[in-house]
N, C-alpha and C positions, 0 to 999 in steps of 0.2 A: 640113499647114496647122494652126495654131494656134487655139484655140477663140477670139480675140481676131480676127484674121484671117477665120475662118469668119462672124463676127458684123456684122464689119463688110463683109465682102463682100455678105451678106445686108441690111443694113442699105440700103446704095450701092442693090443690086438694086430692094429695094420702093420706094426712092423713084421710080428710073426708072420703072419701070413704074406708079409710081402718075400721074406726070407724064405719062406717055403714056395714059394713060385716061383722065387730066382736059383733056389735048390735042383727043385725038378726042371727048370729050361735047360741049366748046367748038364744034367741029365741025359739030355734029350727024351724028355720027358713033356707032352702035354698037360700042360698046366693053367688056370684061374687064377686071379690075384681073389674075387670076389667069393668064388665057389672054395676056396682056403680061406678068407675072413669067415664064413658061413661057417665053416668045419671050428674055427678056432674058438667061435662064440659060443656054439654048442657045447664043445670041450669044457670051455669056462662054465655054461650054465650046470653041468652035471657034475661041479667037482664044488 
């Protein structure tokens, strides 16, 4: 993969996760921004 590609991969990734942390505080929901990148990168590695 491409440093251009790795960046924007990364890029895509923190915003998910950051979307989904500010989901669940909405919520009232405990939430990670870090421990939702973890879950996101996963996600990405198994598909």
């Amino acid at each position: 993969m491409t440093d251009i590609a790795k960046k924007l991969k990364n890029t895509s990734q923190d915003a998910e996760a950051k979307m989904k942390t500010e989901e669940d505080h909405v919520e009232g929901k405990p939430s990670s921004e870090t421990l939702n990148k973890a879950k996101v990168k996963v996600k990405d590695a198994l598909t």
